[in-house]
NUNUNU-351372 format. One record per residue: residue in one letter; x, y, z of N, C-alpha, C, O in turn. Coordinates in pm, 1 decimal. Each point is the difference from the previous one (the first is absolute). Example, Ala and Ser with C-alpha at 12.3 -4.5 7.8 and 13.67 -1.06 7.14 Angstrom:
residues 2
+------+----------+----------+----------+----------+----------+----------+----------+----------+----------+----------+----------+----------+
: rest :     n_xx :     n_yy :     n_zz :    ca_xx :    ca_yy :    ca_zz :     c_xx :     c_yy :     c_zz :     o_xx :     o_yy :     o_zz :
+------+----------+----------+----------+----------+----------+----------+----------+----------+----------+----------+----------+----------+
:    a :   1319.0 :   -569.0 :    780.0 :    -89.0 :    119.0 :      0.0 :     90.0 :    120.0 :      0.0 :    103.6 :     -1.9 :     66.5 :
:    s :   -138.6 :    106.9 :   -138.5 :     82.0 :    119.0 :      6.0 :    -77.0 :    109.0 :     73.0 :     50.9 :    110.8 :     16.9 :
+------+----------+----------+----------+----------+----------+----------+----------+----------+----------+----------+----------+----------+
//
This chain:
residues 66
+------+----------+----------+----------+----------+----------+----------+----------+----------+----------+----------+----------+----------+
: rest :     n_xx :     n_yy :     n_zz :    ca_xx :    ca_yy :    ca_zz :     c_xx :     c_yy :     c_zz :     o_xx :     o_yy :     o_zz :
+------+----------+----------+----------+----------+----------+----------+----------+----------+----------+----------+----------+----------+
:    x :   9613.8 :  15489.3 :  15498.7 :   -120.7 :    -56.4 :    -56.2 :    -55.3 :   -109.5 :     90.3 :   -117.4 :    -13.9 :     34.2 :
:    x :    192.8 :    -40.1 :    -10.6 :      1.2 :   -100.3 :     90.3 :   -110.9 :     27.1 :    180.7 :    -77.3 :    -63.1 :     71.9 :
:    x :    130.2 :    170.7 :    -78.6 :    -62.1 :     53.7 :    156.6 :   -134.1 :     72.4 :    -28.5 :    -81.9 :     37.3 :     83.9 :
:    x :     77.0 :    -27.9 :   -185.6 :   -162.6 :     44.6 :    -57.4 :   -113.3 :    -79.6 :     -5.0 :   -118.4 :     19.4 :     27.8 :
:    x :    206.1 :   -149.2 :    -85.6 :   -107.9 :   -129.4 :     12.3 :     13.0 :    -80.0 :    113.5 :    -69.2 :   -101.5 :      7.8 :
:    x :    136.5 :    126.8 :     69.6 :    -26.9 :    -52.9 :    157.0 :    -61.0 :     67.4 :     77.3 :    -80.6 :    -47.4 :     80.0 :
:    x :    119.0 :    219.3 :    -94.1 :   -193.2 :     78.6 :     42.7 :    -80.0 :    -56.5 :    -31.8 :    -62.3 :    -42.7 :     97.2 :
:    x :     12.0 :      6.3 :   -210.9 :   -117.5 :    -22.9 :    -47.2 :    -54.5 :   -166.4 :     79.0 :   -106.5 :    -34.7 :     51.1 :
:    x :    229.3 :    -32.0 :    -72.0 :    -50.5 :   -102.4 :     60.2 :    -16.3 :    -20.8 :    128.7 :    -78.5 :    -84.1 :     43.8 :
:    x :    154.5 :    162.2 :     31.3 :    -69.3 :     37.9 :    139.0 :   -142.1 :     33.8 :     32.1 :    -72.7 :    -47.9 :     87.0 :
:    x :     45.3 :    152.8 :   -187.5 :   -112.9 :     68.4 :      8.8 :   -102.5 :   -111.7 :      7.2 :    -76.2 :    -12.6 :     95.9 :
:    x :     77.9 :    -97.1 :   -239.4 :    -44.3 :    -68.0 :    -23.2 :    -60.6 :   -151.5 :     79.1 :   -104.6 :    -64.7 :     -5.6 :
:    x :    252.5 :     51.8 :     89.0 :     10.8 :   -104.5 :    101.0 :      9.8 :   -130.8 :    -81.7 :    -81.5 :    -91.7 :      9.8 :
:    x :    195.6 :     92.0 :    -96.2 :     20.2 :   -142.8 :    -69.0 :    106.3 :    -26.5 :     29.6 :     89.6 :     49.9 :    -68.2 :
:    x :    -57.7 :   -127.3 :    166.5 :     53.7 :    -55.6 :     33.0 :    131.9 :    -35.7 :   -101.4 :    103.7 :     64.5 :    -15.9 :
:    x :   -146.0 :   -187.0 :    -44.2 :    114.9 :    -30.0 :   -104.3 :     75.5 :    115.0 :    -69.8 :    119.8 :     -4.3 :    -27.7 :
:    x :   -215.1 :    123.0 :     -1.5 :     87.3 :    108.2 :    -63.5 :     95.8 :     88.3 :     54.2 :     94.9 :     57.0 :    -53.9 :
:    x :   -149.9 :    -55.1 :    208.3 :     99.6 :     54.0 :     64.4 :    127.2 :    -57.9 :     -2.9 :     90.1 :     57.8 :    -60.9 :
:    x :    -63.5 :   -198.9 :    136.9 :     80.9 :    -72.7 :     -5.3 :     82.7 :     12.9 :   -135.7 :    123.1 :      2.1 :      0.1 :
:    x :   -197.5 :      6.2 :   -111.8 :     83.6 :    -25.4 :   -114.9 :    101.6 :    151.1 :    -33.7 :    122.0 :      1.1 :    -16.6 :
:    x :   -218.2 :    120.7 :     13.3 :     59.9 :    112.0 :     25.9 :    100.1 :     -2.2 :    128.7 :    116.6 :     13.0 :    -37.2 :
:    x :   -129.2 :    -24.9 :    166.6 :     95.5 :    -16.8 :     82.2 :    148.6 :    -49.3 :    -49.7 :    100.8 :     68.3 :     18.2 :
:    x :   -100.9 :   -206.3 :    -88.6 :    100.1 :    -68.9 :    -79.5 :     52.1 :    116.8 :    -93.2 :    120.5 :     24.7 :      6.1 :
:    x :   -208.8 :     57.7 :   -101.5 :     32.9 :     39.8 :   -111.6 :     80.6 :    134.7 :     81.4 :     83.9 :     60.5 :    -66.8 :
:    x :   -101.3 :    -30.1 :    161.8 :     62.0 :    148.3 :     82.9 :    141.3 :    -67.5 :     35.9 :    106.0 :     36.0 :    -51.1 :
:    x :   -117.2 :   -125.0 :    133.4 :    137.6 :    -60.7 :     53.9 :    126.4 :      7.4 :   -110.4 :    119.3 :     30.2 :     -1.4 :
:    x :   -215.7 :    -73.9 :    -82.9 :    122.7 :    -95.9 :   -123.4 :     38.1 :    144.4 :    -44.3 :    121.6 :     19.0 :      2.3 :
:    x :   -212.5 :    109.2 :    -50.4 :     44.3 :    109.6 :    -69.4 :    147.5 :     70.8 :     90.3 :     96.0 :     54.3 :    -54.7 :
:    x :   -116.6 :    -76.6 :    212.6 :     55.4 :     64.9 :     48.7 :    120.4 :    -78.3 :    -10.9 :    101.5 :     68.9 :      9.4 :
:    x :    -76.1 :   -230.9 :    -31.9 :    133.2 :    -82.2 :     -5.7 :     81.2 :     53.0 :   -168.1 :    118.6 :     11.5 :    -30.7 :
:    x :   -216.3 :      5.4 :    -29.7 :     47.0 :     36.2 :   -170.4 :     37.8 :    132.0 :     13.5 :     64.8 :     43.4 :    -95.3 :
:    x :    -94.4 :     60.3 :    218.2 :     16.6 :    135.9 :    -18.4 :    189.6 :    -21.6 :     63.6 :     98.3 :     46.8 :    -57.5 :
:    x :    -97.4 :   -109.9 :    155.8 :    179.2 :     -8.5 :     42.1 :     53.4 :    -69.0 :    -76.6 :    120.8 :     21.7 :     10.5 :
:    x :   -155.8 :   -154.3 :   -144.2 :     51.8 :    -38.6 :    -70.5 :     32.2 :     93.4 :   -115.0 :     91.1 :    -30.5 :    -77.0 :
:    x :   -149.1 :    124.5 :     63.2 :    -29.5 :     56.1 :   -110.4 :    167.8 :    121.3 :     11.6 :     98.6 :     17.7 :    -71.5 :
:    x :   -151.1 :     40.6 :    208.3 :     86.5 :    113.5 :     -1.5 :    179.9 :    -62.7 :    102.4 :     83.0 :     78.3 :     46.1 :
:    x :    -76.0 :   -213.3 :    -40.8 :    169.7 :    -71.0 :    -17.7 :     -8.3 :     -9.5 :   -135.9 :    112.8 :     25.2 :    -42.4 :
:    x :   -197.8 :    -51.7 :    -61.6 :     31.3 :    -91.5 :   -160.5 :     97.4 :    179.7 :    -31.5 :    115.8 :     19.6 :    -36.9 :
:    x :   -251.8 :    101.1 :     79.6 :     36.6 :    140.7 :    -67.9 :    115.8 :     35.7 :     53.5 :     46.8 :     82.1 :    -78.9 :
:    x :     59.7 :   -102.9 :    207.5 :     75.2 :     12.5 :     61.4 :    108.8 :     -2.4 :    -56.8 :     79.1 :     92.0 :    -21.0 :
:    x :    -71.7 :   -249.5 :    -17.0 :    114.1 :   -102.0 :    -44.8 :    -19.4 :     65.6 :   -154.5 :    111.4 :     28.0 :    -44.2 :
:    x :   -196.5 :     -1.9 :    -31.1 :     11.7 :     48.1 :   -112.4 :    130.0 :    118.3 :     12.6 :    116.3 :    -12.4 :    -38.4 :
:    x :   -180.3 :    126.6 :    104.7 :     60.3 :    141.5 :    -14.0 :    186.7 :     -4.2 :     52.3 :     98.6 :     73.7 :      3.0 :
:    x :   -141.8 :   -217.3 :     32.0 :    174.4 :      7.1 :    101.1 :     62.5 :    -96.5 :    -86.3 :    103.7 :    -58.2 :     31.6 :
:    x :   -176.5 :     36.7 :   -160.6 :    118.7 :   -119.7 :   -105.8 :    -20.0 :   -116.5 :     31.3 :     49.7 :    -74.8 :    -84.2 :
:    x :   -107.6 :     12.7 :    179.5 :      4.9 :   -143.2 :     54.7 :   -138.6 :    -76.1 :    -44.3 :   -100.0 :     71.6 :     -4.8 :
:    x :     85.5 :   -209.3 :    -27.8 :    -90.8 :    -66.1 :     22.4 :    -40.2 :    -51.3 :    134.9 :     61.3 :     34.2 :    101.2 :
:    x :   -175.1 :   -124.9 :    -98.2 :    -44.3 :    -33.5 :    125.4 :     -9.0 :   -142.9 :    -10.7 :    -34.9 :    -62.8 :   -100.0 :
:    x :     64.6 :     23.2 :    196.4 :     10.5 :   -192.4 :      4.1 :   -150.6 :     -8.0 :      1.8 :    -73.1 :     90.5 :     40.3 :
:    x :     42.8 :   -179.3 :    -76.3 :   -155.6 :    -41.6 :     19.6 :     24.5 :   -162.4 :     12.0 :     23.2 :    -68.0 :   -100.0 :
:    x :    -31.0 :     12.0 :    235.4 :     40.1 :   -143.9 :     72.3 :   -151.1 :    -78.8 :    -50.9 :     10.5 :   -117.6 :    -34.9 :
:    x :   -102.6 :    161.0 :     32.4 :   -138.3 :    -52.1 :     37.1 :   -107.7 :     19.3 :   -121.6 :     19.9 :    113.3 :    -43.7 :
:    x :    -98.6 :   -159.9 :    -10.7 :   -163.6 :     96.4 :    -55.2 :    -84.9 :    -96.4 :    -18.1 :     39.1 :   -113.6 :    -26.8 :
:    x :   -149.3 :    140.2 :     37.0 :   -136.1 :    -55.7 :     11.3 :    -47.8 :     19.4 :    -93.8 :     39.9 :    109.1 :    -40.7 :
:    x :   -142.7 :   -174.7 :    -59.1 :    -65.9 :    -44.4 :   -107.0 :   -158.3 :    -12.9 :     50.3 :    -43.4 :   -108.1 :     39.9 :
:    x :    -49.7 :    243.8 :    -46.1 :    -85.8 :    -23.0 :     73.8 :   -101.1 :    -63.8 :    -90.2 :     15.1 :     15.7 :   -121.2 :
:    x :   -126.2 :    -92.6 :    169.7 :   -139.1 :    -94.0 :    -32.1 :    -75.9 :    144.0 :    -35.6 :     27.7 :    108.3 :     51.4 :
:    x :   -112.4 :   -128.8 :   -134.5 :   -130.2 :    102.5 :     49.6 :    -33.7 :     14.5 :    122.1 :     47.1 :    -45.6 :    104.1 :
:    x :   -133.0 :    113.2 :   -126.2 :    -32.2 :     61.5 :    198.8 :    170.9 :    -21.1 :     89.1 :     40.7 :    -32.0 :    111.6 :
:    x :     -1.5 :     61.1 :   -204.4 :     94.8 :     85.3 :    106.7 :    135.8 :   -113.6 :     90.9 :    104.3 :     41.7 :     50.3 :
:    x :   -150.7 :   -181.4 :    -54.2 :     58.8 :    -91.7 :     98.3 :    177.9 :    -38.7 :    -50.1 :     24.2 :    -34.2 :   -115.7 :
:    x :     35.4 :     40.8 :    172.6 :    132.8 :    -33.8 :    -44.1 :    -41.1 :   -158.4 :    -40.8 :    -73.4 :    -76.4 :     62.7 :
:    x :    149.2 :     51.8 :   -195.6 :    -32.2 :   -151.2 :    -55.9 :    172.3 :    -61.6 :     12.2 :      6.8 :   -119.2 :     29.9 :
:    x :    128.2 :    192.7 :    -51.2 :    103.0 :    -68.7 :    -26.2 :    109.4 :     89.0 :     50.7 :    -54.9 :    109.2 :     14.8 :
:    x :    169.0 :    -99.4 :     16.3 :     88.1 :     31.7 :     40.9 :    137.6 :     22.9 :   -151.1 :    -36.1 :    -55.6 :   -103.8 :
:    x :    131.6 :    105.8 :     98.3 :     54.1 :    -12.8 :   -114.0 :    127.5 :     50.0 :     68.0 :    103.9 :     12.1 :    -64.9 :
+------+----------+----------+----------+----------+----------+----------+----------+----------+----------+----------+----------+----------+
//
């Protein structure tokens, strides 16, 4: 969905939207390898350490660490 509205905003030439879509592609692709260790560690009995997580602001900005 994501790469649909960054066509468009290409097309468009808005700047900010690109950028923001750009962000929104990156991050899908970091949640897509998080996603499939969480499905990993599932099927093999194990949990997954999780050392770190972020508490994001609107628009997207990391606000806190936890």
């Amino acid at each position: 969905m994501c790469s649909a509205y960054n066509k468009v905003a290409e097309l468009q030439k808005e700047s900010g939207a690109i950028r923001s879509t750009q962000y929104a592609l990156e991050t899908e692709k970091i949640h897509t390898v998080m996603h499939e260790k969480a499905e990993q560690a599932v099927e093999a009995g194990k949990g997954i350490e999780i050392s770190e997580f972020f508490i994001a602001r609107s628009k997207g900005r990391p606000r806190s660490s936890v």
